[in-house]
C-alpha positions in Angstrom: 39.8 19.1 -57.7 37.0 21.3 -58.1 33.8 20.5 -56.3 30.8 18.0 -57.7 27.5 19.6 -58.1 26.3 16.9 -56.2 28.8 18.6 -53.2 28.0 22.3 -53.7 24.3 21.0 -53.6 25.0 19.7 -50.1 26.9 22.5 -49.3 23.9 25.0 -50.8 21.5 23.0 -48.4 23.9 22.9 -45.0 23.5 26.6 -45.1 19.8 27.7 -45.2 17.1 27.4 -42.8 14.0 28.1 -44.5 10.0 29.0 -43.2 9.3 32.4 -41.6 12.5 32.6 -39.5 14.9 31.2 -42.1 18.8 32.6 -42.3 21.6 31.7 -44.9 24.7 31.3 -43.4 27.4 34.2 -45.1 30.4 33.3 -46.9 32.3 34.5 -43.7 30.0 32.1 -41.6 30.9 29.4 -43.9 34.8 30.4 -43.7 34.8 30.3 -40.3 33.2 26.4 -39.9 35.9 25.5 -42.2 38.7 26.5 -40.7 37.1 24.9 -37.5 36.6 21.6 -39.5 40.7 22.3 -40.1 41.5 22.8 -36.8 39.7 19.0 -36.1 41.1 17.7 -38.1 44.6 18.8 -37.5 45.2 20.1 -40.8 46.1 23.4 -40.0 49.8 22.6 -41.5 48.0 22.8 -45.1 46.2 25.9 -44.2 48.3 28.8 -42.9 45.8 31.5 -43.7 43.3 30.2 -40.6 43.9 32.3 -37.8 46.0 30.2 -35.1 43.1 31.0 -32.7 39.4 30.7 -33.3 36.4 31.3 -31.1 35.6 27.8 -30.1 32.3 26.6 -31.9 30.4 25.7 -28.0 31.8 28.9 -26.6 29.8 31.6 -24.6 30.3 34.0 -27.1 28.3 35.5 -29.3 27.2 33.6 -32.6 27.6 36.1 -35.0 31.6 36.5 -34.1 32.0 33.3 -35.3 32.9 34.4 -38.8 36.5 34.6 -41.0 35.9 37.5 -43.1 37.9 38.2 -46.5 38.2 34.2 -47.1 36.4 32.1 -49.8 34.7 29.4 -47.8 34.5 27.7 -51.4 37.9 27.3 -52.3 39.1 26.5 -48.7 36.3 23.5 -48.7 38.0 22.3 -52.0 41.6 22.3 -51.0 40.3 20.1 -47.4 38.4 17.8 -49.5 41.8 17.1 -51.5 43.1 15.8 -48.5 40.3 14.5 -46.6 37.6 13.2 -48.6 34.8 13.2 -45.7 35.5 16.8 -45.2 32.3 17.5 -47.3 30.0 15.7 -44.9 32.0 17.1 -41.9 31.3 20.9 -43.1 27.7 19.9 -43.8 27.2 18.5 -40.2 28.9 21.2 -38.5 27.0 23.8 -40.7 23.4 22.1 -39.8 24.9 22.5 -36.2 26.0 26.2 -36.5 22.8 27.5 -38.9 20.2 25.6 -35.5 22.3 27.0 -33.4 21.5 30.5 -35.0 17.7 30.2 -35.4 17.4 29.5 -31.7 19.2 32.2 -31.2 16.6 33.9 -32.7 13.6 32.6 -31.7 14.7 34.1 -28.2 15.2 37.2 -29.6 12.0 37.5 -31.4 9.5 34.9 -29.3 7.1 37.5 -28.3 5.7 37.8 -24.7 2.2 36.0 -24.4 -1.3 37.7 -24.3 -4.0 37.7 -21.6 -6.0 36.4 -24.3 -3.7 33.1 -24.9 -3.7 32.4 -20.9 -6.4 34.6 -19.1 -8.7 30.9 -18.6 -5.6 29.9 -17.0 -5.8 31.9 -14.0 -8.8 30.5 -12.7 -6.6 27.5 -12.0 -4.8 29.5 -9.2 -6.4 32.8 -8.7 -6.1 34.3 -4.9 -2.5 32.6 -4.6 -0.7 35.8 -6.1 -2.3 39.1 -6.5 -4.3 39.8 -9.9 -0.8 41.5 -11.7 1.7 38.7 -10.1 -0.8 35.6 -11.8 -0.7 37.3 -14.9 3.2 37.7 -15.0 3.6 34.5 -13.5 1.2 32.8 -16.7 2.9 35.0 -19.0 6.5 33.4 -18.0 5.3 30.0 -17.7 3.6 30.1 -21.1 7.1 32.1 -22.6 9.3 29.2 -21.3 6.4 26.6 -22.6 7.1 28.6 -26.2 10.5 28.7 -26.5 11.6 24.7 -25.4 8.1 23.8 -27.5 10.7 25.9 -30.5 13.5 24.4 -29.4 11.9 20.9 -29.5 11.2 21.3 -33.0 14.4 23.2 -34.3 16.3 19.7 -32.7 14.2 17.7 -34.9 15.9 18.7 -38.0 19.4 18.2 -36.1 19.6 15.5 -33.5 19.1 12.1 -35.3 19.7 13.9 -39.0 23.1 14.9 -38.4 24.0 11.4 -36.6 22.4 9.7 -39.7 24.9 11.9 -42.0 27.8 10.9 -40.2 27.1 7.2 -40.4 26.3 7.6 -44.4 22.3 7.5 -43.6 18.9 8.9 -44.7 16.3 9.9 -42.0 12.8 8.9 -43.4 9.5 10.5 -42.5 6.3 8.6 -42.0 5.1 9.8 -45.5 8.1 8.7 -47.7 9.5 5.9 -45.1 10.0 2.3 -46.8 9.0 1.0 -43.5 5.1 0.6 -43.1 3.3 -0.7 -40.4 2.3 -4.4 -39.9 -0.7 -3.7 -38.7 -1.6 -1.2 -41.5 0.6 -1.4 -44.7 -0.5 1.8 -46.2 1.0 3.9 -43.3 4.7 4.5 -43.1 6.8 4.9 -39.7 9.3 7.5 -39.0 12.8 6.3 -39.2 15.8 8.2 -37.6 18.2 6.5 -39.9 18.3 4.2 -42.9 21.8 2.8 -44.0 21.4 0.3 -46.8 18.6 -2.6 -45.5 19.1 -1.2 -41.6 16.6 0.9 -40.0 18.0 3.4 -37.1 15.7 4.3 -34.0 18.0 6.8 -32.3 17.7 7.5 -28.5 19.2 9.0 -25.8 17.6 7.2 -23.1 15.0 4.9 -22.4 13.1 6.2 -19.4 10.1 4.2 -17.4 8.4 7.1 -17.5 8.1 7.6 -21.8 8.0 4.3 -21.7 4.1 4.9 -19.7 2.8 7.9 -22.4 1.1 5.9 -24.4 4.1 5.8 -26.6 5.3 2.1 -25.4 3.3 0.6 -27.6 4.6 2.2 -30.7 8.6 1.3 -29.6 7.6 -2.5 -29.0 5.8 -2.9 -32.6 8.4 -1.2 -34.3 11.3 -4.0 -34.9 8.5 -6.1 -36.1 7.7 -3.2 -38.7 11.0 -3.1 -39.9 11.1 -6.7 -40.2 8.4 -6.8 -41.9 9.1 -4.7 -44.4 12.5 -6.4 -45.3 14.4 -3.9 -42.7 16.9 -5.1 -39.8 15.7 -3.2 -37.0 18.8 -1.4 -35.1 18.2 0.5 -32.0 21.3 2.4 -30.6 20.8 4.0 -27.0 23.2 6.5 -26.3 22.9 6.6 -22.2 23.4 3.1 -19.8 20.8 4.1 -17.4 19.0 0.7 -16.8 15.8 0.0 -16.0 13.2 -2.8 -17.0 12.0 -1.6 -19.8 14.9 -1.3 -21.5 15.7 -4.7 -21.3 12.0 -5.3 -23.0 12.8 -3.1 -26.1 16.2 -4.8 -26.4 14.5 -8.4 -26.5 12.1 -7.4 -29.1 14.9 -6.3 -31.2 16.5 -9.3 -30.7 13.3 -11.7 -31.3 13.1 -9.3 -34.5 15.9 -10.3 -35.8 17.3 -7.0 -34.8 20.4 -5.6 -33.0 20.9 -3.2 -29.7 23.2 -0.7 -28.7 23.9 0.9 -25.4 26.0 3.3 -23.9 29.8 2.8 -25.1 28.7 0.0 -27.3 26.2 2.7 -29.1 28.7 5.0 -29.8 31.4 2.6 -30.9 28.5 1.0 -33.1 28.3 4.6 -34.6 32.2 5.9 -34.5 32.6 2.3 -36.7 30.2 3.1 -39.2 31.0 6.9 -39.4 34.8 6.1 -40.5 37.8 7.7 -38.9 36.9 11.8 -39.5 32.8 11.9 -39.0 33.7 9.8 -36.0 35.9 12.6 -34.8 32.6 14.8 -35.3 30.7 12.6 -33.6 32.6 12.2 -30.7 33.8 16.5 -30.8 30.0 17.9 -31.3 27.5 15.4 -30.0 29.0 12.6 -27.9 30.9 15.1 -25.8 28.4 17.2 -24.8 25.9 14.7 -23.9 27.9 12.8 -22.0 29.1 16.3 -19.7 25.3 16.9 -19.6 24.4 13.6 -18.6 26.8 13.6 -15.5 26.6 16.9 -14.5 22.6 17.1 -14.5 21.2 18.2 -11.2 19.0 15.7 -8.8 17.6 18.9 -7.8 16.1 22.3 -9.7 18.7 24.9 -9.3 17.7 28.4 -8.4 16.7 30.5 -11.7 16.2 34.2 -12.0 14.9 35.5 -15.2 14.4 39.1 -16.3 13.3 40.4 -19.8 12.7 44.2 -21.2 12.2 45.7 -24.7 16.2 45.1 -25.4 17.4 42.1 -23.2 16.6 38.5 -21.7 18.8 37.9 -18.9 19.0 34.3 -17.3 20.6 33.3 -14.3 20.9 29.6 -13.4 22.8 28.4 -10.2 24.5 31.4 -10.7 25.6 31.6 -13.8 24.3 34.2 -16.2 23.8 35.0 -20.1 22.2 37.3 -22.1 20.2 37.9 -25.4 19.5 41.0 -27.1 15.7 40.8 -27.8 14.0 42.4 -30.8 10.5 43.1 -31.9 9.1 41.0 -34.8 5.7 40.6 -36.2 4.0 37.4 -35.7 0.7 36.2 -35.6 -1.0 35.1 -32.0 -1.4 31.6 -31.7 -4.9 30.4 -31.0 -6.4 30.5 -28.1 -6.8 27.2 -25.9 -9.3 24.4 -27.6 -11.7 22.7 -25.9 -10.4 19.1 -25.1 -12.7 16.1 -26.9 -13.3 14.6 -23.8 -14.7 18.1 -22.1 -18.4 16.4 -22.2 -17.7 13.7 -19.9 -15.6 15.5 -17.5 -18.3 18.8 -17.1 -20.5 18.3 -14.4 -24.0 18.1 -15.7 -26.9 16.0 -17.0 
């Protein structure tokens, strides 16, 4: 059955990443997340042009391998449809995945090295500790790594709670076209990770003491009532178990709300049950997996890291283990330099 527009529209968006640094995924791109969607789904019976072995999609490889030249990602999308009638959704996903993947690739190929003019005030902080040319290379680093996870930060918001809203058959809402305003000022809408008929989604990974002490806490405790307000059951799913007080809190605010709460394995069940038996298989193969490996294997401790970059490379070592990126040159604008802070009156000595 050939696809619905409304399908190739989906399909049309899963591919590009727009703004300055967009990319469009090639057909061979495309051919290769499908047969990767076949392989997971154990189709591969149905399919005997896939190669029997493909790069795996988190592999240390590079990205642009991960392509199936000389077959029509369209037609291949069609036939897995036919059989699986999620497989849409589950391409889309994977591709959001893939094409992030890509433009953080790259940002650390392009992100150009600081200027003395973005950090030169810095020094003063901690000039005399290194000499003159050591300060500067140290503030040019720091404010490089500062660049790139400030990138990285953003590129996840498009990916994190969107593509766990897709699976479950969800929306994301921003605050400016979100059905659920604020009590305390109706005109204003909230962010919302995920809205799935008259449910609203907040979507976390943890709950920490320390977010919970940014100023932020407020905001999380009024936001059940905002959803309830607005004719929303509030539904907050936290993917870790890591206790602590204020967890317990949120959860009874939700529950005074009218609300529900999901932790740990009971989140993810939560979400494997709504996603239905193939974006479960997603969620569990591309998000719940490598969470969970990164939540047990984090280190109490920094590891050692080494980091070296010229015109043509980036080389990393952590704890070691090494990769690389080729770095190119690209032409972007300086950001500004550092603003004064509102407060700087009352905290300059003076009259």
């Amino acid at each position: 059955m050939p696809l619905s527009l409304a399908q190739r529209a989906m399909i049309e968006r899963a591919r590009v990443v727009g703004g300055a640094q967009g990319l469009v995924l090639s057909d061979s791109a495309c051919a290769f997340l499908v047969g990767t969607m076949i392989r997971d789904l154990g189709l591969d019976a149905h399919f005997p042009e896939i190669p029997a072995q493909l790069p795996p999609f988190y592999g240390a490889g590079a990205l642009a391998d991960m392509a199936l030249p000389g077959l029509e990602c369209l037609a291949l999308l069609e036939r897995a449809i036919g059989l699986v009638p999620d497989a849409d959704t589950y391409f889309a996903c994977l591709a959001s995945l893939h094409k992030r993947r890509l433009k953080y690739e790259l940002i650390l190929q392009t992100q150009p090295v600081p200027t003395v003019e973005q950090v030169g005030p810095r020094a003063l902080l901690q000039f005399g500790k290194l000499s003159p040319g050591a300060l500067a290379g140290f503030l040019f680093w720091r404010k490089w790594v500062y660049d790139i996870d400030n990138r990285a930060g953003q590129e996840t918001g498009y990916l994190f709670e969107p593509i766990i809203a897709a699976a479950i058959g969800g929306v994301p809402a921003s605050a400016a076209k979100s059905p659920v305003k604020r009590a305390a000022a109706k005109s204003q809408g909230r962010q919302v990770d995920c809205l799935l008929e008259r449910r609203a989604y907040e979507i976390k990974l943890r709950v920490t003491i320390a977010a919970s002490e940014q100023g932020r806490w407020r905001e999380e405790m009024e936001f059940p009532r905002d959803c309830r307000e607005s004719g929303f059951t509030p539904v907050m799913v936290v993917l870790d178990s890591t206790a602590n007080p204020k967890l317990e809190e949120l959860r009874q605010a939700f529950i005074v709300a009218g609300g529900e709460f999901y932790i740990g394995e009971a989140a993810w069940n939560h979400l494997a049950g709504l996603a239905g038996p193939t974006m479960s298989r997603f969620l569990e193969k591309y998000v719940h997996v490598p969470i969970r490996a990164l939540l047990e294997e984090a280190p109490v401790q920094l590891p050692g890291i080494a980091m070296e970059m010229d015109a043509e490379t980036l080389r990393v070592t952590v704890a070691g283990e090494t990769f690389t990126v080729a770095r190119r040159e690209t032409a972007e604008e300086a950001e500004p330099e550092d603003e004064l802070p509102s407060d700087v009156d009352e905290e300059t000595p003076g009259p």
